[in-house]
KOLMAR-683679 format. One record per residue: residue in three letters; residue number from 1; x, y, z of N, C-alpha, C, O in turn. Coordinates in steps of 0.001 Angstrom, whole numbers, plus 500000, padded with zeros to 6 digits. Example, Ala and Ser with C-alpha at 12.3 -4.5 7.8 and 13.67 -1.06 7.14 Angstrom:
REM KOLMAR-683679
<r Ala; 1; <513190; 494310; 507800>; <512300; 495500; 507800>; <513200; 496700; 507800>; <514236; 496681; 508465>>
<r Ser; 2; <512850; 497750; 507080>; <513670; 498940; 507140>; <512900; 500030; 507870>; <513409; 501138; 508039>>
REM end
This chain:
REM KOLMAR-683679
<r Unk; 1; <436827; 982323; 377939>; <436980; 980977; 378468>; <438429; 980752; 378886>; <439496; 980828; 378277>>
<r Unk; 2; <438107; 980461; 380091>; <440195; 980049; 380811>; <440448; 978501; 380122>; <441460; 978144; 379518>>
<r Unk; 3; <439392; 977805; 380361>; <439452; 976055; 379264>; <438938; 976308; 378726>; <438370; 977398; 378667>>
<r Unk; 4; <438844; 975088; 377788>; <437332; 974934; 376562>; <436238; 974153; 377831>; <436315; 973205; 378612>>
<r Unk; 5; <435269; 975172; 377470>; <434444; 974956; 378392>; <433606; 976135; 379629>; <432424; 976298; 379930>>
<r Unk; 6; <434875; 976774; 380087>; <435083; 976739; 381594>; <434893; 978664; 381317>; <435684; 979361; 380680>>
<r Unk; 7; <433841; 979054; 381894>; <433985; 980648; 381795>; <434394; 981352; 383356>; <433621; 981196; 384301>>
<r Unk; 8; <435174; 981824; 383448>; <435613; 982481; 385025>; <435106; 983740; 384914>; <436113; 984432; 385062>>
<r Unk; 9; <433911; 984701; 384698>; <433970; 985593; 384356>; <434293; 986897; 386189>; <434926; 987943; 386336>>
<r Unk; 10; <433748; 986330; 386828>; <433126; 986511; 388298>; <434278; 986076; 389454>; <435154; 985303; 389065>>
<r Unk; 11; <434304; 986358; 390317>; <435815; 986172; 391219>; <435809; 984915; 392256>; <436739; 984461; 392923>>
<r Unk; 12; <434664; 984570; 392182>; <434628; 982670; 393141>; <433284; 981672; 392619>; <432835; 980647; 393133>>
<r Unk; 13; <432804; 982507; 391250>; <431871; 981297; 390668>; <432597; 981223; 389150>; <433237; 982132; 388622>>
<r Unk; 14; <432334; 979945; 388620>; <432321; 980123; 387086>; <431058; 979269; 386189>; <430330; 978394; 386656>>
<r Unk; 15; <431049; 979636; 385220>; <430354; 978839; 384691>; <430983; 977477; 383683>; <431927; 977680; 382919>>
<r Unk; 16; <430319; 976086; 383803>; <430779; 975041; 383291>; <430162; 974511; 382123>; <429208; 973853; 382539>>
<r Unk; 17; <430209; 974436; 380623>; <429265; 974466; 379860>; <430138; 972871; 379443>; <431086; 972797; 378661>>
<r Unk; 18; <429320; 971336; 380438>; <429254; 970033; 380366>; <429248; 969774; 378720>; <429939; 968990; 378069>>
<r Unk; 19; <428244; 970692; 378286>; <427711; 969951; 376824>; <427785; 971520; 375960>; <428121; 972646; 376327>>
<r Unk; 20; <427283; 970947; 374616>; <426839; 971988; 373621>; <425423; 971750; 373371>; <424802; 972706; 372906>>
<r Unk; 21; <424825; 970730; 373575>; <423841; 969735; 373244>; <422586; 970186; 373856>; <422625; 970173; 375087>>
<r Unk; 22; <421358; 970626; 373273>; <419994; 971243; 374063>; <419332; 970754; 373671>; <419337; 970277; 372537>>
<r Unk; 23; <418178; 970671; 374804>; <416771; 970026; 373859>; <415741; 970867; 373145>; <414642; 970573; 372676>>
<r Unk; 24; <416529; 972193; 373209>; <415584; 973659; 372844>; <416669; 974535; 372086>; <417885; 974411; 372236>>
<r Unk; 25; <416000; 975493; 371199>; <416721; 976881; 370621>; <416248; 978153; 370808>; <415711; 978921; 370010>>
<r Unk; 26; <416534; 978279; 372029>; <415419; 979758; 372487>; <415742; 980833; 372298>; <416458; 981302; 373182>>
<r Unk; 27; <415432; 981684; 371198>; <415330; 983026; 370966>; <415879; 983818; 372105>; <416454; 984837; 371722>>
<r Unk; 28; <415864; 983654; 373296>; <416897; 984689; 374178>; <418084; 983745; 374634>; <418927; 984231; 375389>>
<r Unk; 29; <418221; 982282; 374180>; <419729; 981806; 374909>; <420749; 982907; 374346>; <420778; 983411; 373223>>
<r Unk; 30; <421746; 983178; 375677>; <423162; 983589; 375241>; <423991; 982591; 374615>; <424975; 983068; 374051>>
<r Unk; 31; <423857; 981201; 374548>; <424371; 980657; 374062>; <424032; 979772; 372947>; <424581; 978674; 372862>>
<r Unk; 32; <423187; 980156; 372101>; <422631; 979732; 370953>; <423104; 979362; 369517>; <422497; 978877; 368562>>
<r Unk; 33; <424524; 979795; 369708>; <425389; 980435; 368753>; <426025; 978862; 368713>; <426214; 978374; 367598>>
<r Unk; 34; <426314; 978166; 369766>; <426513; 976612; 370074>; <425980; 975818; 370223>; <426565; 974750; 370040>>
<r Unk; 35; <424539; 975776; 370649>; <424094; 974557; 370461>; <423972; 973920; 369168>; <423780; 972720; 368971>>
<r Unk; 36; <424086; 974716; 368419>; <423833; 973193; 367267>; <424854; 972199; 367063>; <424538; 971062; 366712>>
<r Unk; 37; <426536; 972665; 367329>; <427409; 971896; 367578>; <427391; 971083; 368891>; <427757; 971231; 370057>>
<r Unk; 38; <426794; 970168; 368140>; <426385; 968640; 369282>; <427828; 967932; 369955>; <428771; 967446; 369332>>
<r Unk; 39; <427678; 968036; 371183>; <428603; 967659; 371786>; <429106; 967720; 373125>; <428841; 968802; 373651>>
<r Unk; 40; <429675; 967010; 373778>; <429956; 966950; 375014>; <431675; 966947; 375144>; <432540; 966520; 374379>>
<r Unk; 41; <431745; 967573; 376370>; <433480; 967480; 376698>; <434163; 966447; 376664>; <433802; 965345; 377079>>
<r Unk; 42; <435372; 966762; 376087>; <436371; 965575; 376099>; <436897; 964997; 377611>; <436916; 965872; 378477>>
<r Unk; 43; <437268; 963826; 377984>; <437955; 963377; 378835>; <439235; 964451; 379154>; <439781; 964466; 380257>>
<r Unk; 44; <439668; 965412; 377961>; <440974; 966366; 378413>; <440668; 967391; 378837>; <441326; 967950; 379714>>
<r Unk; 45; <439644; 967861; 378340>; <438969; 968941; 378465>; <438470; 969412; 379953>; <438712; 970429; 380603>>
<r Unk; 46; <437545; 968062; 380269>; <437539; 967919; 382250>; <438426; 967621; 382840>; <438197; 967725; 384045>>
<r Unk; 47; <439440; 967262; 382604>; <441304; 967057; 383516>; <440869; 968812; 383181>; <440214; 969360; 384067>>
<r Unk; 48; <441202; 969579; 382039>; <441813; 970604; 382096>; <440953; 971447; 382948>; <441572; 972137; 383758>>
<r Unk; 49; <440022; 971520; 382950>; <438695; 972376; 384078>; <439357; 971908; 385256>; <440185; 972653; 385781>>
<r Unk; 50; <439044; 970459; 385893>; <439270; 970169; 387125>; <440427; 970903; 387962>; <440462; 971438; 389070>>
<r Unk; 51; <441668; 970615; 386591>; <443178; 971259; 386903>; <442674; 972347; 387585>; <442364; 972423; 388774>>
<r Unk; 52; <442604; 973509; 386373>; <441875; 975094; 386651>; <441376; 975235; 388083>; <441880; 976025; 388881>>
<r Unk; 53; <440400; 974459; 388350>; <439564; 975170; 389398>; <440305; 974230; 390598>; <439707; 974539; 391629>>
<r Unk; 54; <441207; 973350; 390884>; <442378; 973505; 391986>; <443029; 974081; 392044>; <443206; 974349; 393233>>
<r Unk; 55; <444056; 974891; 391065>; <444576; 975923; 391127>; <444217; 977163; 391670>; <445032; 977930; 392183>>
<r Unk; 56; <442320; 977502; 391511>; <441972; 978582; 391567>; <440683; 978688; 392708>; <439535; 978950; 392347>>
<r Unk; 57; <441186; 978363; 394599>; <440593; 977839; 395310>; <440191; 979580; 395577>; <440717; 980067; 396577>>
<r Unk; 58; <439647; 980146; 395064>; <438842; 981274; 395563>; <437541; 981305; 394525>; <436700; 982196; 394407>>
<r Unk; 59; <437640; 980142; 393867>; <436144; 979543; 392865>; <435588; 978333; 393975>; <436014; 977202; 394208>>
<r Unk; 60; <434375; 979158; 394570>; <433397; 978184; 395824>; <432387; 977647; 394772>; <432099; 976457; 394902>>
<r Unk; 61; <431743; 978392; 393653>; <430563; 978644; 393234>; <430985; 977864; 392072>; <432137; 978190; 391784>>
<r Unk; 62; <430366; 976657; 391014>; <430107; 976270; 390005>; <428521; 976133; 389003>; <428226; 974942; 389101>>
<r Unk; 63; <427846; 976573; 388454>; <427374; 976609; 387535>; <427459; 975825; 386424>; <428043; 976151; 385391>>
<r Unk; 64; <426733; 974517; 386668>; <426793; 973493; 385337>; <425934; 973879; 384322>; <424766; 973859; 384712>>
<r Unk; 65; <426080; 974267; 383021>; <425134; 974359; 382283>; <425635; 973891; 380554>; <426585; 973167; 380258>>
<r Unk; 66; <424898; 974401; 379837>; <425878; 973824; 378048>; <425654; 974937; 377367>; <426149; 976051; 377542>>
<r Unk; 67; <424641; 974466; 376333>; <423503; 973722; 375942>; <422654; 973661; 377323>; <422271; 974590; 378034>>
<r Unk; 68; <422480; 972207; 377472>; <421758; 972071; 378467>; <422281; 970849; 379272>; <422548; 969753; 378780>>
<r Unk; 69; <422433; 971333; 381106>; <423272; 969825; 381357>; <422445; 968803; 382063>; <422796; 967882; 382800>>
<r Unk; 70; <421167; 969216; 381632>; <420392; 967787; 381827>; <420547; 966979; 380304>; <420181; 965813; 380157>>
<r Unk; 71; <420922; 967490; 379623>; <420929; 967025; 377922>; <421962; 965648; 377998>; <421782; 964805; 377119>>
<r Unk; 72; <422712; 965470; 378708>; <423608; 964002; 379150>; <422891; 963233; 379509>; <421727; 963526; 379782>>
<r Unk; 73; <423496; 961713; 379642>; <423343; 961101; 380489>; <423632; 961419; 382016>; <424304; 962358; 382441>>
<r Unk; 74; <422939; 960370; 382802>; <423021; 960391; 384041>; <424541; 960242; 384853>; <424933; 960955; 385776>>
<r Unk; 75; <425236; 959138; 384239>; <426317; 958783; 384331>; <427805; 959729; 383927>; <428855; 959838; 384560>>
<r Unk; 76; <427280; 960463; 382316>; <428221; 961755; 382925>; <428296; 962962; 383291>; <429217; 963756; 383098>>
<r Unk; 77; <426870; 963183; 384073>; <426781; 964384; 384766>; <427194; 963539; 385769>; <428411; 963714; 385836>>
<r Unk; 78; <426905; 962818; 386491>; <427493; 962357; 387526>; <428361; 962432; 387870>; <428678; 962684; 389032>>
<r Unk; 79; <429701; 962043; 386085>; <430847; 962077; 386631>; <431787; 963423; 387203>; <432646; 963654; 388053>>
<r Unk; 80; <430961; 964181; 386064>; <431017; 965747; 386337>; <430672; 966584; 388127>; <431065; 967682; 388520>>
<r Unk; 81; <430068; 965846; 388651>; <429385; 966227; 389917>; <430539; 965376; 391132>; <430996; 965812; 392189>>
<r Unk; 82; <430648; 964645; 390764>; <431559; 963923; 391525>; <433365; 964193; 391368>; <434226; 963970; 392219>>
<r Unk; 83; <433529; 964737; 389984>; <434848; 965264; 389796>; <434656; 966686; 391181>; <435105; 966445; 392302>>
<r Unk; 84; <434002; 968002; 390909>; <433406; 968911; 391265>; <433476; 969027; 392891>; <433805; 970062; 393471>>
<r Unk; 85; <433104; 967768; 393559>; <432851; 967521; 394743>; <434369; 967063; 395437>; <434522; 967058; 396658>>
<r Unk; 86; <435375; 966712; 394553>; <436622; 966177; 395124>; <437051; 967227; 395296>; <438007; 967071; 396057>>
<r Unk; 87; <436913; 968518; 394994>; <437829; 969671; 394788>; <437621; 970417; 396420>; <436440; 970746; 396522>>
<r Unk; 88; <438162; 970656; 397287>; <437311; 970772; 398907>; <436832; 972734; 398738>; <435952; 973248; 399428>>
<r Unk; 89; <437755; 973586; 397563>; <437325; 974984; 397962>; <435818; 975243; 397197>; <435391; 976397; 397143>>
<r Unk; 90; <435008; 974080; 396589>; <433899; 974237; 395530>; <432112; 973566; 396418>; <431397; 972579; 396250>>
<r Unk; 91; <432075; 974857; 397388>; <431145; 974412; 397889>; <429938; 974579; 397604>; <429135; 974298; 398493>>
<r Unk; 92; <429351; 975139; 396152>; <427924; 975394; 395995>; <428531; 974619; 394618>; <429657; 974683; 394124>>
<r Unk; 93; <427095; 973709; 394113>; <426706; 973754; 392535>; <425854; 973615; 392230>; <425062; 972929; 392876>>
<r Unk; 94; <425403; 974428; 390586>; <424211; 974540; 390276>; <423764; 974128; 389193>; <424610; 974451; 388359>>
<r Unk; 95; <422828; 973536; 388630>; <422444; 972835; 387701>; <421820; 973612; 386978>; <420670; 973753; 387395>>
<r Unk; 96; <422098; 974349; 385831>; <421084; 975029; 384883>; <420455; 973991; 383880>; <421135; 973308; 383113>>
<r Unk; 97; <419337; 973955; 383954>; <418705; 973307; 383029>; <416701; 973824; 382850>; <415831; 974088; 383681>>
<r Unk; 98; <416729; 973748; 381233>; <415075; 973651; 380550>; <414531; 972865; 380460>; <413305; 972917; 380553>>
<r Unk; 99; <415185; 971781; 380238>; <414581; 970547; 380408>; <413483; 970407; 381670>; <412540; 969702; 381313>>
<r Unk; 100; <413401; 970711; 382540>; <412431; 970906; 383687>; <411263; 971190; 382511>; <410500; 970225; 382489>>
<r Unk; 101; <410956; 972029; 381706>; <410073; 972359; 381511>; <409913; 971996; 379616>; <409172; 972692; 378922>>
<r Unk; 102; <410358; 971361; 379296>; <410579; 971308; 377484>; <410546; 969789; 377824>; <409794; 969107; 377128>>
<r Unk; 103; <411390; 969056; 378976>; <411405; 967727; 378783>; <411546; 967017; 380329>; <412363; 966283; 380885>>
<r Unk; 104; <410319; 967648; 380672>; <409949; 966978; 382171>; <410351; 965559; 383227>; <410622; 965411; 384419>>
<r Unk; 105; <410170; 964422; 381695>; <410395; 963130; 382177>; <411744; 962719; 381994>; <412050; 961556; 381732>>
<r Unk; 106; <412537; 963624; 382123>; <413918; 963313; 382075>; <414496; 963422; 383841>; <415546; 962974; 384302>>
<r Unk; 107; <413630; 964015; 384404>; <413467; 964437; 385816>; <413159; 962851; 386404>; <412028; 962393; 386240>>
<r Unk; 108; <413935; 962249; 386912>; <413372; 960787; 387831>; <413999; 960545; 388810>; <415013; 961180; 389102>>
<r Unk; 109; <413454; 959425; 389627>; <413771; 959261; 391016>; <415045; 958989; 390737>; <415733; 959886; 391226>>
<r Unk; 110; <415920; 957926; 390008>; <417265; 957777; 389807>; <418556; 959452; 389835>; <419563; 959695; 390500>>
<r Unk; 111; <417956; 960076; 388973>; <418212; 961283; 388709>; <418478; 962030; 389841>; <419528; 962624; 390084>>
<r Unk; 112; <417296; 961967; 390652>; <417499; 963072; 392081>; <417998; 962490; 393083>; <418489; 963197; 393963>>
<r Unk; 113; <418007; 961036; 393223>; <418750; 960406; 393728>; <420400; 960723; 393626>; <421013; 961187; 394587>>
<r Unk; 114; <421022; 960422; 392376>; <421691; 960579; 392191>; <422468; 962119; 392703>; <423381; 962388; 393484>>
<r Unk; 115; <421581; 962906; 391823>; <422213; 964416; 392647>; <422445; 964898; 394075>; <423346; 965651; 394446>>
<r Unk; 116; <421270; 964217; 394985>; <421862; 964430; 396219>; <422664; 964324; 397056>; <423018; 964889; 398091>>
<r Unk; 117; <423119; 962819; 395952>; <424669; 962231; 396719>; <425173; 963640; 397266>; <425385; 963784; 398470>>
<r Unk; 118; <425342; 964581; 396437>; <426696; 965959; 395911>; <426321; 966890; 396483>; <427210; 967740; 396536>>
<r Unk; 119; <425080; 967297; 397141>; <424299; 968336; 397759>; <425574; 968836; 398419>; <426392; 968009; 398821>>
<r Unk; 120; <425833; 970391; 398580>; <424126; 970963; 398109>; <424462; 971367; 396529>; <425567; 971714; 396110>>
<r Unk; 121; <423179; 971232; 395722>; <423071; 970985; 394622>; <421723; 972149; 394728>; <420844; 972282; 395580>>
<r Unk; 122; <421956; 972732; 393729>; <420532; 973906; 393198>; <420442; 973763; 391682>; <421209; 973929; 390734>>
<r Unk; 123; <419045; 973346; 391878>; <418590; 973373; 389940>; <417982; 974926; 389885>; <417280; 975630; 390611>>
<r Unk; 124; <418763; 975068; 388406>; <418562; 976418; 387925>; <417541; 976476; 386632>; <418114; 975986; 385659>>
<r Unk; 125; <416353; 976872; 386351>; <415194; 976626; 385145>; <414626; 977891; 384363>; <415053; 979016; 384625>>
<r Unk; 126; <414042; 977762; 383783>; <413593; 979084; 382797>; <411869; 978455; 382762>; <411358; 977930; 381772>>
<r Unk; 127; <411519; 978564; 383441>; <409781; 978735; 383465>; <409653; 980295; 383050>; <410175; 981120; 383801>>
<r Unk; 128; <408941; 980757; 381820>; <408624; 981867; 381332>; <407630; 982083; 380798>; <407447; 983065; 380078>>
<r Unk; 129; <406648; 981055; 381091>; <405174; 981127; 381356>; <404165; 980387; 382361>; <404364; 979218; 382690>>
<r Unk; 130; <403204; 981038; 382775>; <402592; 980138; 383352>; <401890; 978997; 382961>; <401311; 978204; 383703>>
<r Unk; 131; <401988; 978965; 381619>; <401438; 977685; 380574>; <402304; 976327; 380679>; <401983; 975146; 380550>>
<r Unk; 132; <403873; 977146; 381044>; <404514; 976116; 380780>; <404203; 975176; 382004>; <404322; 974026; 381582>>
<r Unk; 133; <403847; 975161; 383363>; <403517; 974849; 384504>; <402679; 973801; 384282>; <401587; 973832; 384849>>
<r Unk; 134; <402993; 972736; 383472>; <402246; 971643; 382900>; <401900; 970397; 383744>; <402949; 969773; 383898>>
<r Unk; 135; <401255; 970005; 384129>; <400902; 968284; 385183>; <402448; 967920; 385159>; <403196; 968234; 386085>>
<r Unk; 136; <402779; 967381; 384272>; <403845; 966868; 383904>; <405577; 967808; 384472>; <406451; 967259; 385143>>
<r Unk; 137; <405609; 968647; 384173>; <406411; 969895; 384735>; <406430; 970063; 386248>; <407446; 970074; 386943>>
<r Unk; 138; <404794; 970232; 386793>; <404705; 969999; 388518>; <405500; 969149; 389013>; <406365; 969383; 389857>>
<r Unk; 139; <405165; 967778; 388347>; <405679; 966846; 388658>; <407032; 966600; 388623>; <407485; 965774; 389415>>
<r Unk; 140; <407575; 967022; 388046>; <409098; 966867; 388000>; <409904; 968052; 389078>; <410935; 967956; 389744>>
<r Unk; 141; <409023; 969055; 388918>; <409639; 970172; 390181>; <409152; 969396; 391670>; <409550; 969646; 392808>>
<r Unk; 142; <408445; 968674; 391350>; <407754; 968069; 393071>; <409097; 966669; 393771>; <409320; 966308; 394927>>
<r Unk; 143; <409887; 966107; 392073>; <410694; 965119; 392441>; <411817; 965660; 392947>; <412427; 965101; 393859>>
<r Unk; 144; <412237; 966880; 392377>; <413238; 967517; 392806>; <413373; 967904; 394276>; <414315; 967701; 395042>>
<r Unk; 145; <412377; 968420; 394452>; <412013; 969509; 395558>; <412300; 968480; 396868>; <413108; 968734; 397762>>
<r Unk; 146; <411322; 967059; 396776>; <410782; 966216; 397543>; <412290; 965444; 397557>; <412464; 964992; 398689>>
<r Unk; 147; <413490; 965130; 396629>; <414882; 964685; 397236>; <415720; 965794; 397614>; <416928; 965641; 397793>>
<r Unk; 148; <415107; 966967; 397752>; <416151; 967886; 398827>; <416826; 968820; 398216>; <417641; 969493; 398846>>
<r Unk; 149; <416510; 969092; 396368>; <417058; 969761; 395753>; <416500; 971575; 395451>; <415856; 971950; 394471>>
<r Unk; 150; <416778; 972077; 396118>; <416021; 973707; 395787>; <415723; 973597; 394021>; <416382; 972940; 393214>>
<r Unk; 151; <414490; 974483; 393742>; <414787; 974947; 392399>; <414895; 976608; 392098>; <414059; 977192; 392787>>
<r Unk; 152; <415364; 977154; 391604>; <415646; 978158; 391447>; <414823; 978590; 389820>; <414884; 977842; 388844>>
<r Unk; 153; <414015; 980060; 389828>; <413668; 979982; 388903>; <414168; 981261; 387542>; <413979; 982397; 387977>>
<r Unk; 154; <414545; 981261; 386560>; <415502; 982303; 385983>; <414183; 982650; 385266>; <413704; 981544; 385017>>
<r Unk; 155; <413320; 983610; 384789>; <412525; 984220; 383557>; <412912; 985366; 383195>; <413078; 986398; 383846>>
<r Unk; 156; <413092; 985056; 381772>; <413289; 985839; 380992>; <412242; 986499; 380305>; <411542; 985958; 379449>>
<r Unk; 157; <412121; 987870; 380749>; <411196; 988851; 380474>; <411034; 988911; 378724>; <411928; 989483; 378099>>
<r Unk; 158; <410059; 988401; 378099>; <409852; 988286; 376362>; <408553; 989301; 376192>; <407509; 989108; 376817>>
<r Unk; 159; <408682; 990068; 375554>; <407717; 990837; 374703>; <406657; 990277; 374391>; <406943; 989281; 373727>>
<r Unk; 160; <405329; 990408; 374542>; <404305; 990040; 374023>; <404250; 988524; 374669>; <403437; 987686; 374280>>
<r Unk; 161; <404997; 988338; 375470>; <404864; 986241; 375858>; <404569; 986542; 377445>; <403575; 986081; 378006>>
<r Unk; 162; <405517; 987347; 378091>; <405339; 987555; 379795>; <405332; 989264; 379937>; <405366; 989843; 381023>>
<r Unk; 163; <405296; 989738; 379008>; <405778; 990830; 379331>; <404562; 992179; 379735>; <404420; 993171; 379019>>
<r Unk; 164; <403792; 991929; 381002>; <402492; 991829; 381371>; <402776; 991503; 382990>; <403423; 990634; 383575>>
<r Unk; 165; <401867; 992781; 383466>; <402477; 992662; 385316>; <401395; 991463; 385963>; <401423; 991323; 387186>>
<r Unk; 166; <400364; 990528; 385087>; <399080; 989971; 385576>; <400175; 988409; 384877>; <400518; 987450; 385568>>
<r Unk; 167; <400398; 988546; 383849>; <401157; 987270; 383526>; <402128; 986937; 384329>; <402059; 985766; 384700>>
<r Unk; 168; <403303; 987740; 384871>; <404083; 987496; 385707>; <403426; 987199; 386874>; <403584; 986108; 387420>>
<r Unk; 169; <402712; 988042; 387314>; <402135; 987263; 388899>; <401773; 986751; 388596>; <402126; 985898; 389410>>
<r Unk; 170; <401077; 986158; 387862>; <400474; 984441; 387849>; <401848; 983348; 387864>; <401873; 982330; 388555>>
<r Unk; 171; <402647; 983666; 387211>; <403554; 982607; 387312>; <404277; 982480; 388564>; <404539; 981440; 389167>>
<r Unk; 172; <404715; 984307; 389041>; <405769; 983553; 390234>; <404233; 982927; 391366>; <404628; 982273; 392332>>
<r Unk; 173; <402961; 983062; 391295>; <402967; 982411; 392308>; <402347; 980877; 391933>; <401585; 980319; 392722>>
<r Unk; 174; <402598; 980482; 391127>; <402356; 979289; 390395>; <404038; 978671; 390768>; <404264; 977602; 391336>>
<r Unk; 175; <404821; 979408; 390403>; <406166; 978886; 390673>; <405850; 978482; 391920>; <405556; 977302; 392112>>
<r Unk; 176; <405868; 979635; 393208>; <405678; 979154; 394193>; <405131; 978485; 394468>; <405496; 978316; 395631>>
<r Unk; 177; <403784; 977301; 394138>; <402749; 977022; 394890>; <403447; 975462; 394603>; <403054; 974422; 395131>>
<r Unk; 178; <404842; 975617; 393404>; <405284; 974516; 393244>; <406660; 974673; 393558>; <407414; 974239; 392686>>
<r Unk; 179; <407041; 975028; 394267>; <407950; 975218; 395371>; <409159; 975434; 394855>; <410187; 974963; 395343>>
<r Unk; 180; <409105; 976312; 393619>; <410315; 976939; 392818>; <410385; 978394; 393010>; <409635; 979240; 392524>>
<r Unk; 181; <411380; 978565; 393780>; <411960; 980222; 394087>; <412017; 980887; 392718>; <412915; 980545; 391949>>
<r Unk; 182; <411153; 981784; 392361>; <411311; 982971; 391258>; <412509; 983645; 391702>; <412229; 984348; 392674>>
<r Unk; 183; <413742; 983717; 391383>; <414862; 984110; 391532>; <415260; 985306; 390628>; <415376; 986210; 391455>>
<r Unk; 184; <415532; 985828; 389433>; <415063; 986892; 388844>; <414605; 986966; 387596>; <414436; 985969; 386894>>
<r Unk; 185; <414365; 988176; 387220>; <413768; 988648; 385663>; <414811; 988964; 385026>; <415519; 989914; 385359>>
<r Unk; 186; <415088; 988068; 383837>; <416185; 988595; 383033>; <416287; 989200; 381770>; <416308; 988543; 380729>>
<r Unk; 187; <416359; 990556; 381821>; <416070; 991744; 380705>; <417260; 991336; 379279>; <418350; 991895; 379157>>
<r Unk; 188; <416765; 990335; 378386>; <417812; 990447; 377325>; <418201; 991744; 376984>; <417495; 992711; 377268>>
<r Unk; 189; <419504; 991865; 376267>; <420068; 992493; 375566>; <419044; 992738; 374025>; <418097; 992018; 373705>>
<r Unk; 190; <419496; 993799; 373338>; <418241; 993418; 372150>; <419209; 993481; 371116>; <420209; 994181; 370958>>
<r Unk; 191; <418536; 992350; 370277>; <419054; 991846; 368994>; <418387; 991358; 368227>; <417235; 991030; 368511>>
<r Unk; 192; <419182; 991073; 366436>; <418234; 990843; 365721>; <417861; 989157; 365848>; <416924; 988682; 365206>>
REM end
């Protein structure tokens, strides 16, 4: 981490971890090790990011995620999106969030409203079953989709849950039929 917060690992994206705070503890997060320390960034903490990534105008690419950065309010992801957007070399951002699929109705017209102000904006999700593809879940990928926001879809390849060439095609084209790009398969590391 160059801030608290702020991972540069990559040469023009970084990742921004808004919160510690999730609405899930998933057996393959890389970052699991933090969510239980509940919490969101300090007011110094985003001066000190913001600082960082003016200094460092060969970062186009941002990656909001925590925990989880739908896990805020509206108001300070917002503020986060709107800090983000003043910066002129930071032209992609992306919203990682589960909540799409663990906590659907957090997804609302205010919400996508809101995000498009900042477009272009890409939500990033972990659909890793086709079960999870719930009425409720459609629906929230349909609000997204329908204010202009791509979704992007991350699955993580689990043993015995997707790990099955008939389970996966069912989902990416379930993803698709709900207009979320299957983007890739992500092979954890193995641990206990």
């Amino acid at each position: 981490m160059t801030v608290p917060g702020l991972v540069h690992r990559y040469p023009d994206r970084v990742l921004w971890l808004i919160t510690t705070s999730c609405a899930m503890y998933c057996r393959f997060c890389t970052r699991r090790r933090i969510v239980l320390a509940k919490g969101h960034r300090t007011e110094r903490e985003l001066e000190m990011t913001m600082e960082y990534l003016k200094n460092h105008p060969e970062v186009r690419d941002v990656v909001v995620s925590g925990g989880d950065a739908l896990f805020v309010g509206d108001k300070y992801l917002e503020s986060c999106l709107q800090r983000l957007r003043a910066i002129p070399s930071i032209e992609i951002i992306r919203i990682a969030s589960r909540n799409i699929v663990v906590c659907p109705m957090r997804v609302t017209e205010t919400l996508c409203t809101m995000i498009r102000k900042y477009a272009p904006v890409y939500m990033m999700t972990h659909f890793n079953h086709p079960y999870e593809l719930t009425e409720e879940a459609n629906k929230g990928c349909a609000t997204l989709v329908d204010h202009g926001i791509p979704i992007f879809n991350q699955t993580v390849l689990l043993r015995r849950i997707n790990s099955d060439t008939i389970i996966l095609k069912s989902l990416f084209h379930e993803l698709l039929k709900n207009r979320v790009k299957p983007y890739y398969l992500y092979q954890c590391d193995l641990s206990e």
